[in-house]
C-alpha positions as CSV (number, residue, x, y, z in Angstrom):
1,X,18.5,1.8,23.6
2,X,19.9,3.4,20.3
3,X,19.1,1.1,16.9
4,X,20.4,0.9,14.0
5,X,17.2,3.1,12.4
6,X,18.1,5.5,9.3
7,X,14.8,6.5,8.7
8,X,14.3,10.2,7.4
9,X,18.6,10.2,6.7
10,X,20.1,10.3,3.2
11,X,23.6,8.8,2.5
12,X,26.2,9.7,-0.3
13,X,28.1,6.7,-0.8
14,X,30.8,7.1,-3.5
15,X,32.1,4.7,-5.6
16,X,29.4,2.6,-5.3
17,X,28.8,0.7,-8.2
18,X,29.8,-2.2,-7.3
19,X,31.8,-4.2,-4.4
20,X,32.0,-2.2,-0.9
21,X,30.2,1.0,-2.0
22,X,27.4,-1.0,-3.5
23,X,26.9,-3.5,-0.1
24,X,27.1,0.2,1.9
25,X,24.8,1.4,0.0
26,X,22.1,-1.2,0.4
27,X,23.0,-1.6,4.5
28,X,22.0,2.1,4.9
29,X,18.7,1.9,2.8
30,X,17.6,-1.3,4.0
31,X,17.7,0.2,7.7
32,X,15.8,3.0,6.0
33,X,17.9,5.6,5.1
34,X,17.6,7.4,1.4
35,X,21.0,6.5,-1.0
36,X,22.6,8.2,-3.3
37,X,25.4,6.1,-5.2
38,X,27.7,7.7,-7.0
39,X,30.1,6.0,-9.7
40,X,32.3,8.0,-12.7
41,X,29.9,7.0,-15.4
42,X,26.0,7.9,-15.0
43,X,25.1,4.6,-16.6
44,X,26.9,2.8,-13.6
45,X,25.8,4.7,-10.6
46,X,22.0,4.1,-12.3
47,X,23.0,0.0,-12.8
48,X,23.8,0.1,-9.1
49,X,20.8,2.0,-8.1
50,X,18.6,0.0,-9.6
51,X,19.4,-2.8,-7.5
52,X,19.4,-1.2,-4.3
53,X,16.3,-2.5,-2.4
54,X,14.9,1.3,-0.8
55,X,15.1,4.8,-1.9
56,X,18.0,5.7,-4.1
57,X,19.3,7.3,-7.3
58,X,22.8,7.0,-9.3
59,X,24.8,10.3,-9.8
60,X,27.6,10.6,-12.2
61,X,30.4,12.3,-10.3
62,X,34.3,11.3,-10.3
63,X,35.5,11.3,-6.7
64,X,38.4,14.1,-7.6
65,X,36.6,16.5,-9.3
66,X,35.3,19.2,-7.2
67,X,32.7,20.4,-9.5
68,X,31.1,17.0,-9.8
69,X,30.7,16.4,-6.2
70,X,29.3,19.8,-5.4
71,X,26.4,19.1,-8.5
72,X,26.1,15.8,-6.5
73,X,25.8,17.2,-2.9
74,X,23.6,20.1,-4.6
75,X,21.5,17.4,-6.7
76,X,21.2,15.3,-3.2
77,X,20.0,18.2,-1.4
78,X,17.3,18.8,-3.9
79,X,16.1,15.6,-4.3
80,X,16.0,14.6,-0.6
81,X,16.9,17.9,1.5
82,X,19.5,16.3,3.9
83,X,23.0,15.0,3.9
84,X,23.3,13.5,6.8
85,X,25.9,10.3,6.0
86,X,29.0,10.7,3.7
87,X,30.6,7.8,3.2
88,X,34.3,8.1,1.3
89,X,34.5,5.2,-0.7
90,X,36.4,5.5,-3.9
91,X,39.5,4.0,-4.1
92,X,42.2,2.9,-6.8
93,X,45.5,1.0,-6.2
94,X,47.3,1.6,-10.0
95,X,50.9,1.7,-8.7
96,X,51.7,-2.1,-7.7
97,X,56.1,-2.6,-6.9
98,X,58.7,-1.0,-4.8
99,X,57.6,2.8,-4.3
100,X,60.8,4.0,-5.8
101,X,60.0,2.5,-8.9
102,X,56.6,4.3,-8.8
103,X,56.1,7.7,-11.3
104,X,54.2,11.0,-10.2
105,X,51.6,10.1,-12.6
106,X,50.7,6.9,-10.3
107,X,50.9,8.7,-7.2
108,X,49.0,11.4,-7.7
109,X,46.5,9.2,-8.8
110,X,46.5,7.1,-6.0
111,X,46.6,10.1,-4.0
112,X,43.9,12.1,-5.5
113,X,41.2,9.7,-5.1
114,X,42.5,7.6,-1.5
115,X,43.2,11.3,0.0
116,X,42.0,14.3,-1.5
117,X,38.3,12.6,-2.6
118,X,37.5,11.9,1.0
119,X,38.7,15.5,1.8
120,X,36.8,17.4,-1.4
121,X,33.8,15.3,0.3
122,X,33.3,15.5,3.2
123,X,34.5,19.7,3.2
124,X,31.4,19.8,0.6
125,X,28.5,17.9,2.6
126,X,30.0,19.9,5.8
127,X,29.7,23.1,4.4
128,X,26.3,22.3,2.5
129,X,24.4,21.0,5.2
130,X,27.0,18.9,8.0
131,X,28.1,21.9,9.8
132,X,24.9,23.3,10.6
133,X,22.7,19.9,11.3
134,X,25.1,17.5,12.1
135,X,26.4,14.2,10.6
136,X,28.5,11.5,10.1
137,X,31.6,10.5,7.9
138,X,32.8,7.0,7.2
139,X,36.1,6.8,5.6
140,X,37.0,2.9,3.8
141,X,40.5,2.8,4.4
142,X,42.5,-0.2,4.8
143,X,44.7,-2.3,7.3
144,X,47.1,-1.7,5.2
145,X,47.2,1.9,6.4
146,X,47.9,0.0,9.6
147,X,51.3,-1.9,8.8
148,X,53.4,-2.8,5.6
149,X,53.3,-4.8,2.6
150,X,55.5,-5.8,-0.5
151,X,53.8,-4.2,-3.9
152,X,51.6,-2.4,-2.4
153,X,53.2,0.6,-0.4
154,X,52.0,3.7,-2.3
155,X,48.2,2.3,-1.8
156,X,49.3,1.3,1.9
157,X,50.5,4.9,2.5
158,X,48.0,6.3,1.0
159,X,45.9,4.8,3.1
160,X,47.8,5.2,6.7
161,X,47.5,9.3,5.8
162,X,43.4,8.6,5.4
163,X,43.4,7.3,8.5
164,X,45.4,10.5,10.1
165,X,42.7,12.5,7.7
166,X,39.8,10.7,9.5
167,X,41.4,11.6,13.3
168,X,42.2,14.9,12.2
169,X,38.9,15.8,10.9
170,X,37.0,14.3,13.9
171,X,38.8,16.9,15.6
172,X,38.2,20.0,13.7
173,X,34.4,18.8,12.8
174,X,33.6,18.3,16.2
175,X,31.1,18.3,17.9
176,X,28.7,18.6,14.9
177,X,29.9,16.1,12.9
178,X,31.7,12.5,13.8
179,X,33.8,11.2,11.4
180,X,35.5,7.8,11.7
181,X,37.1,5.0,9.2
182,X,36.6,1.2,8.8
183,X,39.5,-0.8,7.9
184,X,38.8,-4.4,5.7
185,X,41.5,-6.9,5.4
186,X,41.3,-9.2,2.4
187,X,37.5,-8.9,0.8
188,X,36.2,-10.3,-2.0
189,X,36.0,-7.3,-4.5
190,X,37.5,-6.5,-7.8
191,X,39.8,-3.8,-6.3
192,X,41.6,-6.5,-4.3
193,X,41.3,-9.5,-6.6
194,X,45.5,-9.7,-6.4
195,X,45.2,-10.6,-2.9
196,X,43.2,-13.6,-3.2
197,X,41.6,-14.9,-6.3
198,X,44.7,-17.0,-6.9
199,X,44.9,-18.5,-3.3
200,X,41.5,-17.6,-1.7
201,X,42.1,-21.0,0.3
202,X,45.9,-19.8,2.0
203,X,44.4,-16.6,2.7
204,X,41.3,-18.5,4.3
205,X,43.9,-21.1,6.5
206,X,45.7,-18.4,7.3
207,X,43.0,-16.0,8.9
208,X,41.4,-16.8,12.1
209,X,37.7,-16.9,11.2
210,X,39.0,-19.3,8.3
211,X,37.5,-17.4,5.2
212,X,37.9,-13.6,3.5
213,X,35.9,-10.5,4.0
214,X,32.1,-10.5,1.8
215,X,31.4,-6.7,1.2
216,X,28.7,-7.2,3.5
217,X,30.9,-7.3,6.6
218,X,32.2,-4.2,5.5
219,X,29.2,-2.7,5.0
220,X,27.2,-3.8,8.4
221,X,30.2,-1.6,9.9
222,X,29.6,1.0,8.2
223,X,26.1,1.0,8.8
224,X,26.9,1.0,12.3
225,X,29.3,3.9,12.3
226,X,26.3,5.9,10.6
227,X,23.7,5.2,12.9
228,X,23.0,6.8,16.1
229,X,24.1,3.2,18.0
230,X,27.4,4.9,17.4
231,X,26.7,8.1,18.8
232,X,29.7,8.5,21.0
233,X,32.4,7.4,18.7
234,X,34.4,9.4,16.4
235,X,38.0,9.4,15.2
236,X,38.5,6.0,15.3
237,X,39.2,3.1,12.8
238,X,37.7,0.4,13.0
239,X,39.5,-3.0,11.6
240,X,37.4,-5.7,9.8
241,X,39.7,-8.6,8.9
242,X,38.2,-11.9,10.2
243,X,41.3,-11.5,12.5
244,X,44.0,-11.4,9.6
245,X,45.9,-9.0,11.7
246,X,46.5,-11.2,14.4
247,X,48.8,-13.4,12.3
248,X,48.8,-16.7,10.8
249,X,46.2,-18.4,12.6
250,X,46.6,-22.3,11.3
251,X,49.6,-23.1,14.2
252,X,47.2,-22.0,16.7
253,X,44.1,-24.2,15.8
254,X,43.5,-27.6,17.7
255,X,44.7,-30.9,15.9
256,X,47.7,-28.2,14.7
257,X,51.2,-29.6,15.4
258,X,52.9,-27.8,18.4
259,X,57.0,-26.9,17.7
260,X,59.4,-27.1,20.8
């Protein structure tokens, strides 16, 4: 039976100072792999290192800048002599309204780190050392990529073309490398504070396993999706939501009133 094992691995996980990068990261070296976190200031990607339980370091690299991530691939390399796990974390949502009332300046931003970091990434660790020995790519995307939101569109979009990234490069990657994508709902991180801080308890009726996403949900996916229990799967996104995609769950719960 295949486990869960990443003994002898090393994982890039970017944007991992904090929220569903930093829960990744410590998934992958508590079921032994090595870590390498990765954040846009050095002092943050050591912070979150530091509290990693296992083997890891903090690089300074911003996700969109190609330079950075081939030092951090190159530095990862050295330090370890694998890359055997990528996982495309960083994200940024700074264009919130209609998307015809958004500028270029927003969108490219958006852009550039949902879609082009993952991209830079994973064409980096493939040509480095992917290509030749294998490996696997985990893409965070969103369900939003999978429907349609008010105020949030560009991100959404953004998000629905990382998905068709993920599908696309399972294809042209295989068979050496599988690359698939986890999809949270509404989790508890900083990024998506607009969604619930305000009315965590409607978001929590409303969902059918009655609470929002921990980090750690996300992350025991994405452990998964790295390990060799996975082995067969690639191109495919996988939706963590507590069931939020199903609807609002409250008229379907016992004691709940039942319209005619």
């Amino acid at each position: 039976m295949k486990t869960l094992d990443l003994s002898g691995k090393t994982a890039i996980v970017t944007g991992a100072s904090r929220g569903i990068g930093l829960a990744a990261a410590q998934a992958l070296a508590t079921a032994g792999a090595n870590v390498v976190l990765t954040s846009r200031k050095q002092e943050a990607a050591d912070a979150a290192a530091a509290q990693i339980s296992g083997s890891a370091i903090g690089v300074g690299a911003h996700a969109v800048e190609e330079d950075q991530a081939r030092r951090c691939i190159d530095l990862t390399l050295e330090r370890f002599g694998s890359v055997d796990i990528l996982v495309n974390n960083a994200g940024t949502n700074p264009a919130f309204g209609p998307m015809i009332d958004q500028d270029h300046g927003r969108f490219a931003k958006t852009m550039d780190v949902n879609l082009w970091a993952p991209l830079l990434w994973t064409g980096i660790a493939t040509e480095a050392w992917m290509g030749e020995h294998g490996g696997s790519v985990i893409n965070t995307a969103s369900i939003g990529g999978l429907g349609h939101e008010a105020d949030i569109g560009l991100y959404n979009v953004s998000k629905a073309a990382l998905i068709y990234l993920t599908k696309q490069l399972a294809l042209e990657l295989s068979p050496k490398v599988r690359v698939n994508s986890v999809a949270p709902g509404v989790v508890r991180t900083k990024l998506a504070e607009a969604l619930w801080k305000e009315h965590e308890e409607q978001v929590a009726a409303a969902t059918a396993l009655a609470r929002i996403g921990e980090p750690d949900d996300i992350a025991a996916a994405i452990a998964f999706l790295a390990s060799d229990a996975a082995s067969w799967i690639t191109g495919e996104t996988m939706v963590i939501d507590g069931g939020q995609r199903l609807g609002d769950a409250a008229p379907y719960r016992r004691g709940a009133s039942i319209g005619v």
